[in-house]
N, C-alpha and C positions, 0 to 999 in steps of 0.2 A: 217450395220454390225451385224452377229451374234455372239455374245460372251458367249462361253462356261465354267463358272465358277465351282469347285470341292472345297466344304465346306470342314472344314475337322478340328477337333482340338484336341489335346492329351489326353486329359481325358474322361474315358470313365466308367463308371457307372458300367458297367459287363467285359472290356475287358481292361486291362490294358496296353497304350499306342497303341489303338489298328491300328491306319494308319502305324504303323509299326510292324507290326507281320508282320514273314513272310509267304508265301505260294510259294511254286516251286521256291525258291530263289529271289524271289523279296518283296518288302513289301505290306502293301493291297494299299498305295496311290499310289503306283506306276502301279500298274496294271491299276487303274479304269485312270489315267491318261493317261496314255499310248493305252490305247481302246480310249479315248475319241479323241485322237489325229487322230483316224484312221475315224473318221467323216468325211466325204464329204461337208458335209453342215455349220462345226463351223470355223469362219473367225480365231478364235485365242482360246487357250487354257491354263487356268493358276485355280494354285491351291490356296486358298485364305483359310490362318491358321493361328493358335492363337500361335505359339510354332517355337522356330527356328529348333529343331531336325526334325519335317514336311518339313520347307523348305530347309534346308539342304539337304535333301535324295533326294527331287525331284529334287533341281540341280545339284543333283552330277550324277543322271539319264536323265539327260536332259530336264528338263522341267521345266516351269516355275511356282513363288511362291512366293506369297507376303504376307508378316506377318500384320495384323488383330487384333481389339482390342481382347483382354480376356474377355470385359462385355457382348457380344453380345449373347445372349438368343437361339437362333438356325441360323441355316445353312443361313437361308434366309437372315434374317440382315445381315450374315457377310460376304452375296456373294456381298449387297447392297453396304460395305463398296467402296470396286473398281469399281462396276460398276456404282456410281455416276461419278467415273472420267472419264471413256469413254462414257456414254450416248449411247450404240449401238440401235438397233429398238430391237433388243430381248436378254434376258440373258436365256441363260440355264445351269439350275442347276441340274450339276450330284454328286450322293450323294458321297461322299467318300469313302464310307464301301460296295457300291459294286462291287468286282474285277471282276466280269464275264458280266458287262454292256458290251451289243453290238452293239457295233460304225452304224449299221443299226439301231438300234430302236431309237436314237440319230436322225437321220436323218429323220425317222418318225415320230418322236413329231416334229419339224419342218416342216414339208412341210405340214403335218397336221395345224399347226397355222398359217401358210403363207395363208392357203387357208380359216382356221376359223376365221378372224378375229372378227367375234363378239363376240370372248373371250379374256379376258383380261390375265388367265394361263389356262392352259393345262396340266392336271397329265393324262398319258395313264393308263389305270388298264386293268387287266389282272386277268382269273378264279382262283382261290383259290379254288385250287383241295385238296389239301392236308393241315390240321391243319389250318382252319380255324378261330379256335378258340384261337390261340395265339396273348398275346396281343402285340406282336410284331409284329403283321401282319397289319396294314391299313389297313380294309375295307373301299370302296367307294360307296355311296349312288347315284346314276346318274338316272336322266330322259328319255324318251327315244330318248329326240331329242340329249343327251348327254351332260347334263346342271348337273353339280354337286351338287348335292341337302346337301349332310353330308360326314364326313368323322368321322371314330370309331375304336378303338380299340375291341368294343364289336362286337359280330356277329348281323350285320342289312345287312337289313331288319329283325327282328323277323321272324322265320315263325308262324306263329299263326294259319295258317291254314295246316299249313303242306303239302305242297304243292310242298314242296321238292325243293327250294328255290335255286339259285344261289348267292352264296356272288365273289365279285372283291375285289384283293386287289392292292395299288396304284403299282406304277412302278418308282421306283426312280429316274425320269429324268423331270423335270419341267421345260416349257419355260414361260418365262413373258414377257408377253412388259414392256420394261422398263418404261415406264410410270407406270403401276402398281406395278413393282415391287418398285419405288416411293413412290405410296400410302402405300401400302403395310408398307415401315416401316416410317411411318407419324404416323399409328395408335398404340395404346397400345394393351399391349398384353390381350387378350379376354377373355370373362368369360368361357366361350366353351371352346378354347385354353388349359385356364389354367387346366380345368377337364380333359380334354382329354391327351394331352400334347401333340398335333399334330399343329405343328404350321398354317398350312394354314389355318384351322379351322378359321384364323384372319382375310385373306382375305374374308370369307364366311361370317360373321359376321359384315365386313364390305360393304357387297352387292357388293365384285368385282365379275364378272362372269367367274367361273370357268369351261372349259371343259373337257371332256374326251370321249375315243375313244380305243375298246377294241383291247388289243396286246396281244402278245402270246411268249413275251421272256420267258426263263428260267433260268435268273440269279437269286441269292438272295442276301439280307444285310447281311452282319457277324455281329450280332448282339451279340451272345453267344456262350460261348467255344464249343457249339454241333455243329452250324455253320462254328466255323472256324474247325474244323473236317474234313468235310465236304467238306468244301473248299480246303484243303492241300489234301484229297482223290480226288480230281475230274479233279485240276488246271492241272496235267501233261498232261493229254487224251484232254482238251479244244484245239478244233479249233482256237482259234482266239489267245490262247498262242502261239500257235509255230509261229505265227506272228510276234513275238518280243520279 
């Protein structure tokens, strides 16, 4: 079984109550839920939240949503909470805050780790054309055989030689084998982690092997009010909106 899980909790540090703001009349959980749904490859799909007004809205839209403690430290943990109860072969974790995820790149981080199994997760990264330098941006640190070496809020690689560098930054769809995603919350949270405040930073720390493999979506996180701007400017003209 693959099991499609969407983090997602009310409180938000810059955007207040932000799974429910709305864009094009619907709220942001509802969007990234509703793409997720249009996967090919996820056996099942449910939103996993700290807050009943979260799962209220997604079943009043049709989808599913189960309430998750309040202590859990990020996304990861608290996709772990339900998906200890299914045990499928792989979880993936699509972030909640992004409404323009497309149910194809969903599909390709899977068929991608069906066939990598010498990785334990899978963050796809994608060129960081633009604003690189924001620290809301993940940058991804990979090898060339595509072995995730760091993950920064800061611009790395340095270029120190100027060289005119390419920076990746993550892609918010993360598959794990549940076994890892296991390990994963066995361990405490990292001294890395803690500086960075990127959570897989835990896995990396704990020497799980993490892949990646360059994509080329064009959604983003709503992260800040410029973003969801952004967002409410762009949602009506989206292809994959007039889908649903």
């Amino acid at each position: 079984m693959i099991l499609g899980l969407i983090p997602s909790r009310l409180n938000s540090k810059r955007l207040n109550e932000k799974p429910l703001l709305i864009i094009d009349g619907l709220p942001i959980i509802v969007h990234t839920f509703k793409r997720a749904l249009m996967s090919k490859k996820l056996d099942d799909v449910v939103v996993c939240c700290d807050n009943e007004k979260i799962r209220d809205v997604v079943v009043k839209h049709g989808g599913k949503a189960v309430l998750t403690s309040k202590k859990h430290k990020n996304g990861t943990e608290r996709i772990f909470e339900y998906a200890k109860k299914i045990k499928p072969k792989f979880v993936v974790d699509v972030q909640g805050d992004e409404p323009f995820v497309d149910p194809k790149d969903i599909d390709k981080v899977i068929d991608f780790h069906k066939k990598q199994l010498q990785f334990d997760i899978v963050v796809p990264s994608m060129l960081a054309e633009h604003n690189e330098s924001s620290r809301n941006l993940v940058k991804v640190v990979f090898s060339s055989n595509g072995k995730i070496l760091y993950f920064s809020r800061a611009v790395v690689p340095f270029d120190y030689k100027n060289i005119k560098a390419k920076y990746y930054r993550d892609l918010s769809i993360v598959s794990f084998k549940y076994d890892a995603l296991k390990k994963y919350n066995k361990y405490n949270e990292g001294k890395i982690e803690k500086i960075e405040g990127i959570e897989l930073l835990r896995a990396i720390e704990n020497n799980l092997n993490l892949g990646t493999f360059k994509a080329t979506n064009s959604g983003f996180a709503v992260d800040v009010n410029q973003d969801l701007m952004k967002a409410i400017d762009l949602m009506p003209s989206d292809k994959i909106r007039k889908l649903y």
